[in-house]
C-alpha positions in Angstrom: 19.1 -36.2 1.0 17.3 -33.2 -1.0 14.8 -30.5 0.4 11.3 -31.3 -1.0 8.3 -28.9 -0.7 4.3 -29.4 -0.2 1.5 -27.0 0.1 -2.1 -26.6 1.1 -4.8 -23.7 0.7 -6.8 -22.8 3.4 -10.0 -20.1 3.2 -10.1 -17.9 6.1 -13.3 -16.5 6.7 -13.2 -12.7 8.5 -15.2 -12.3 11.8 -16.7 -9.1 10.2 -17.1 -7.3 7.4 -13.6 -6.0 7.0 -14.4 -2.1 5.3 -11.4 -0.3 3.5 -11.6 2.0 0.9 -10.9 -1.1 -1.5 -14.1 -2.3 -0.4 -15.3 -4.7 1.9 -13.4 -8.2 2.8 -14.8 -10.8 4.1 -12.9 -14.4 3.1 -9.5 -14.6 1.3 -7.5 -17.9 0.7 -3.8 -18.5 2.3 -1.3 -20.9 0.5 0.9 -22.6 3.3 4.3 -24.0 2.0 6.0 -26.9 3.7 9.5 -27.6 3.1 11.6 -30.3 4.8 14.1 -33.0 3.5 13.4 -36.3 2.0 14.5 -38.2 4.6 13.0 -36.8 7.5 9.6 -35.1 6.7 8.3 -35.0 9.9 10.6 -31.9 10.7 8.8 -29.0 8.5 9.4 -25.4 8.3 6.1 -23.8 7.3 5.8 -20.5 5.3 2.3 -18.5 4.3 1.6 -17.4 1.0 -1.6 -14.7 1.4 -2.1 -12.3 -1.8 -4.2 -9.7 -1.0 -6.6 -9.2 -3.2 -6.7 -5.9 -5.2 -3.7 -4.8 -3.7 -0.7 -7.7 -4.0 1.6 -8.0 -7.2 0.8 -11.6 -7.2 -3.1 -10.8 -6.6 -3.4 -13.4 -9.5 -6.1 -16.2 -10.7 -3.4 -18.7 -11.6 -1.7 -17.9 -8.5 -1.8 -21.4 -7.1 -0.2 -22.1 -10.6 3.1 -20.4 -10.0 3.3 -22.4 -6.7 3.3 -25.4 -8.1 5.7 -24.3 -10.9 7.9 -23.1 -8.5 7.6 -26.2 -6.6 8.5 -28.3 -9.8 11.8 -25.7 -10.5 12.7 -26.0 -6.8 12.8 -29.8 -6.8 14.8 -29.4 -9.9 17.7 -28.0 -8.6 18.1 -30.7 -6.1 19.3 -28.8 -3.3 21.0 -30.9 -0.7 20.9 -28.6 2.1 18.9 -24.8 3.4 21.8 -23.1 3.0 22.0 -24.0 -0.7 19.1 -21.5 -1.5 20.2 -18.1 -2.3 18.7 -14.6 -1.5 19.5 -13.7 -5.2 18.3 -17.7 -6.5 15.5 -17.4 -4.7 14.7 -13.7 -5.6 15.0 -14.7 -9.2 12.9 -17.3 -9.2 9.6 -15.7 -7.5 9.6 -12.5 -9.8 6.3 -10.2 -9.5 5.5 -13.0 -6.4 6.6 -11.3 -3.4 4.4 -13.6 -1.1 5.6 -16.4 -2.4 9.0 -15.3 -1.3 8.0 -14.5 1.8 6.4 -18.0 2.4 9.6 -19.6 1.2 12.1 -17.6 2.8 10.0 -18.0 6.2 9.4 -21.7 5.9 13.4 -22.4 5.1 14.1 -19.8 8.0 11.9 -22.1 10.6 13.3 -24.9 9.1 16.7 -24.1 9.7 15.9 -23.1 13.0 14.4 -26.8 13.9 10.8 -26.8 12.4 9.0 -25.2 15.5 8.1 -22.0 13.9 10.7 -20.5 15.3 11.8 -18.1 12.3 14.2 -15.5 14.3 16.1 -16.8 17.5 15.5 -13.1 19.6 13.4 -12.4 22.4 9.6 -12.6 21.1 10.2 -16.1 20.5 12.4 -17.2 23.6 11.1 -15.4 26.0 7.8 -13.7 25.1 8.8 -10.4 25.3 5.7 -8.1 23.9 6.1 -5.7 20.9 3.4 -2.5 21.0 1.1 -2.4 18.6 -1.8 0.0 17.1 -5.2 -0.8 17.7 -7.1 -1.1 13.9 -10.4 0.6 13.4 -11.9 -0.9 10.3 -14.3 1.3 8.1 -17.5 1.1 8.2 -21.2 2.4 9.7 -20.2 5.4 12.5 -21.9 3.2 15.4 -19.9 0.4 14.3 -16.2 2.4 14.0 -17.0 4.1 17.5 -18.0 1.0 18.7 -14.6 -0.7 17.6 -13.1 2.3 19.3 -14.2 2.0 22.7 -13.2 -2.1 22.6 -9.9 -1.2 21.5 -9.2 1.7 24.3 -10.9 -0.7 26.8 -8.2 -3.5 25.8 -5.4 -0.8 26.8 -4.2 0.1 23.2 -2.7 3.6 23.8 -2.5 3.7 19.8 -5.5 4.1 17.4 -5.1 3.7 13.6 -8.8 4.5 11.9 -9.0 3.7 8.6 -10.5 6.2 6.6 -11.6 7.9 2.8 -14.8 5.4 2.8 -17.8 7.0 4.5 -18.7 10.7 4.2 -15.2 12.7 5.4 -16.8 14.7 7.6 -18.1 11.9 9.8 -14.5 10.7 9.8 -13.4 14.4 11.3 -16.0 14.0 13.6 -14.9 10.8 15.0 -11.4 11.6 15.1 -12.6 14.9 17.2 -14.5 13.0 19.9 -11.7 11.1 20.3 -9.6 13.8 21.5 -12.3 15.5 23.2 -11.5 12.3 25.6 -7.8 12.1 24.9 -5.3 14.3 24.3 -2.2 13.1 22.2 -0.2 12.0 24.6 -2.7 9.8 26.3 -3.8 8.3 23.1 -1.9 8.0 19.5 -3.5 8.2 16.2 -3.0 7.0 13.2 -5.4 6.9 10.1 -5.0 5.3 6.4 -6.4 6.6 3.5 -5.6 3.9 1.2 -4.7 6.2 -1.4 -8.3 7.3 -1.4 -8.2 11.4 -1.8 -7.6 13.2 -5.0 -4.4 15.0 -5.3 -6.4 18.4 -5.7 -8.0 18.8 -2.3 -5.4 16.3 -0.3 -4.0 18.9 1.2 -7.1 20.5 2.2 -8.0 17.3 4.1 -4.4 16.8 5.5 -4.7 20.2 7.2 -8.0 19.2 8.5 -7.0 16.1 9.3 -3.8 17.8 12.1 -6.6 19.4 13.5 -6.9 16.6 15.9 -2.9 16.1 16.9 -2.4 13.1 14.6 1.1 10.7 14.6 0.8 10.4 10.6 -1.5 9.8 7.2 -0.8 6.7 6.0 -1.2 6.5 1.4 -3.3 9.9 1.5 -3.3 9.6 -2.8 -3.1 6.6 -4.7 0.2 5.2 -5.8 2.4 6.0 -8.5 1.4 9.8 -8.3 5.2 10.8 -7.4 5.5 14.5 -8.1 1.8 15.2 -6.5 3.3 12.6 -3.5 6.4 14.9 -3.3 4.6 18.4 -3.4 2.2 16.3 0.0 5.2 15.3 1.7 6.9 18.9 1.6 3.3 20.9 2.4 1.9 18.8 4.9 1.0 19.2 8.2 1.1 16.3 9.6 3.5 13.0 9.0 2.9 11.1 5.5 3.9 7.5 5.7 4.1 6.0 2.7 2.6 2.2 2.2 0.9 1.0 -1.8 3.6 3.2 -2.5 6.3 0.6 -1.6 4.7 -2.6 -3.6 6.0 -3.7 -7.2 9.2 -1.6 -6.1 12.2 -4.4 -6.3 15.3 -3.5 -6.9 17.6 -1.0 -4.5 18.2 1.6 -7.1 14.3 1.8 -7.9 14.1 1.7 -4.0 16.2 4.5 -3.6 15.1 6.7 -6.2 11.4 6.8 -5.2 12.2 7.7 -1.0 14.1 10.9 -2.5 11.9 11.8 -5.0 8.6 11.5 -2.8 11.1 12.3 0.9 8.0 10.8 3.1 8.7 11.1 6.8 7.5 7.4 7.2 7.2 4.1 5.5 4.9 1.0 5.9 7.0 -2.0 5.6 5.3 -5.1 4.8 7.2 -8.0 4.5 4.2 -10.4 2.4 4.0 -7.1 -0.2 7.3 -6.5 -0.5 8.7 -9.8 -0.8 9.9 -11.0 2.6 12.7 -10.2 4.9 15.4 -9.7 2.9 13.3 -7.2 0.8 11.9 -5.5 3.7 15.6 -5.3 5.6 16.8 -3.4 2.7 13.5 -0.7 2.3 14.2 -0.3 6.2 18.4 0.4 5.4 17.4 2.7 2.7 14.9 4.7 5.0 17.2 4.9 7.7 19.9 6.1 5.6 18.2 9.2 4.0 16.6 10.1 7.9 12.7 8.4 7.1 11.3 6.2 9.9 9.6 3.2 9.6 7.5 0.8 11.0 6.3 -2.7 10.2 3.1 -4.3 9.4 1.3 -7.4 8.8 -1.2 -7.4 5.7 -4.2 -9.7 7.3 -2.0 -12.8 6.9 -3.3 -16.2 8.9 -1.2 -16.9 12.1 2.0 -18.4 10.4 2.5 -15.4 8.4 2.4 -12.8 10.9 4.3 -15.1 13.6 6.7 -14.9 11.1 6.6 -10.9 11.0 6.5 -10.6 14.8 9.8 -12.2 15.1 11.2 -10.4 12.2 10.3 -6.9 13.5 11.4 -8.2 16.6 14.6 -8.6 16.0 14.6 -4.4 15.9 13.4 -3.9 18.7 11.1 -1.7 18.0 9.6 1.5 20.5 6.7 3.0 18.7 3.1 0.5 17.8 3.5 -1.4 14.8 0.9 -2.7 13.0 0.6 -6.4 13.7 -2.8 -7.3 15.9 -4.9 -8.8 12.6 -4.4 -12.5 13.9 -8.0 -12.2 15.3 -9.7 -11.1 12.6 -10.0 -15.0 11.2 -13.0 -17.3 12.7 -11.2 -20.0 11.5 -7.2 -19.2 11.8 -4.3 -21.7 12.3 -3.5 -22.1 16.2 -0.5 -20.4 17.4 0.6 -18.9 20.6 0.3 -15.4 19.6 -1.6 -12.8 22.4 -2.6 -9.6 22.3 -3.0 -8.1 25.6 -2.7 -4.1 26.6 -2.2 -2.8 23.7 1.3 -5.4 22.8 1.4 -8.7 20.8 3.7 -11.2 22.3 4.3 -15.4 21.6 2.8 -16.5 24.8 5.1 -19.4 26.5 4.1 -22.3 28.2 
């Protein structure tokens, strides 16, 4: 007996134009890994590779490349058994491919765990309990962001996050302000994301115009790798900093802990396909925790396998406050799965 692995891509075609500050998404291509043993392949744990373009380390054309190298070294090793594959082998053998780890380490997770994409044995998957979750605005036209707005509040999401730094700023204010001429802040959260799209000379300026409107927290307000103008935000600002881009690339626990106390952010965005799975993410969370930083978790537009995956991992904390996992309807096309988001909560819906 040995573990053998497959894959297939799969296009996913958005129901929208998909606006961030990036640009403008409208298709990407997921990977999904298959791993079982040789003598019984029709029990299969199933994993999602999904780089995101223009923002993943392993954003890459010869992407589909390294899976099948890593296949080839996989099937190598001739491992006789799941519990055969190391954190630390595995880790070493997807370097600068954090989604590729995460595809693996889910797949061998849900194979373990009897092939019925059941990754985590908690209470998402057994008994459907629901996680919150923020409503995302996308960017985009103002009639089409307001319009997003008013189907989100009308599903019963009591927490907004708007992304922002694409259209003229002031509209953005604007939005934000009707918003709360409606709601105050304890009827309705809000979040926004810059994407690292303002300039580290007038951030602050916009920060404090931003906490005009009662906000929970800025998600990236400058683009990554600006550490001392990231620290100098974080001290100043006036309203929460949650750092996200921030985290990706960043592998190993010294490096990890190092940037949290040079930037001090008050959040992080933990996202298990950028960072490099659950192991990964686990530790980024123990770090946080540890120097007094909260956290939350968040799926980065991956096809239903991978944020099944990510709802039973951030299940497994049991989180309070909205995390960021309701993108499994953004696909016209996605892979069925069970998962439902209802009143503002995602949960795995039981038969």
């Amino acid at each position: 007996m040995s573990l053998k692995i497959t894959y297939f891509p799969h296009q996913l075609f958005f129901r929208f134009e998909a606006g961030t500050s990036r640009g403008v998404l409208t298709e990407r291509t997921a990977f999904f890994i298959q791993i079982f043993e040789e003598n019984n392949p029709q029990i299969q744990g199933w994993g999602e590779a999904s780089p995101l373009k223009g923002l993943s380390v392993d954003d890459r054309t010869d992407f589909e490349e390294c899976i099948q190298y890593f296949i080839q070294v996989f099937e190598n090793q001739k491992f006789q058994a799941i519990s055969e594959v190391s954190d630390i082998w595995l880790r070493e053998n997807t370097i600068r491919l954090p989604s590729l780890r995460f595809a693996v380490e889910t797949a061998l997770k849900d194979l373990f765990l009897g092939g019925h994409r059941k990754i985590y044995d908690n209470s998402f998957f057994n008994e459907g309990r629901p996680i919150p979750i923020n409503g995302l605005i996308w960017m985009g036209k103002e009639d089409f962001m307001k319009q997003q707005i008013e189907d989100k509040l009308s599903q019963g999401f009591t927490c907004l996050k708007m992304k922002i730094g694409a259209i003229d700023f002031q509209t953005e204010l604007d939005i934000l302000k009707s918003i709360r001429k409606r709601f105050s802040a304890e009827t309705i959260t809000l979040r926004v994301d810059a994407n690292g799209a303002f300039f580290p000379q007038d951030a602050l300026k916009k920060l404090h115009q931003l906490a005009k409107y009662d906000l929970h927290s800025i998600e990236q307000p400058i683009k990554a790798g600006q550490i001392e103008a990231m620290y100098h935000l974080c001290r100043n600002t006036p309203l929460p900093i949650a750092l996200d881009e921030e985290l990706i690339g960043i592998e190993t626990l010294e490096k990890k802990m190092t940037l949290l106390q040079a930037t001090q952010p008050q959040y992080i965005i933990v996202k298990p396909t950028l960072l490099g799975g659950f192991v990964e993410s686990a530790e980024w969370i123990e770090i946080a925790e540890k120097q007094g930083i909260g956290w939350w978790i968040t799926s980065a537009l991956e096809a239903n396998i991978g944020l099944n995956a990510i709802c039973q991992f951030t299940a497994s904390y049991a989180p309070t406050i909205p995390q960021g996992l309701g993108t499994g309807q953004l696909y016209s096309n996605n892979l069925p799965m069970p998962l439902v988001v209802k009143q503002g909560h995602i949960f795995y819906e039981r038969n």
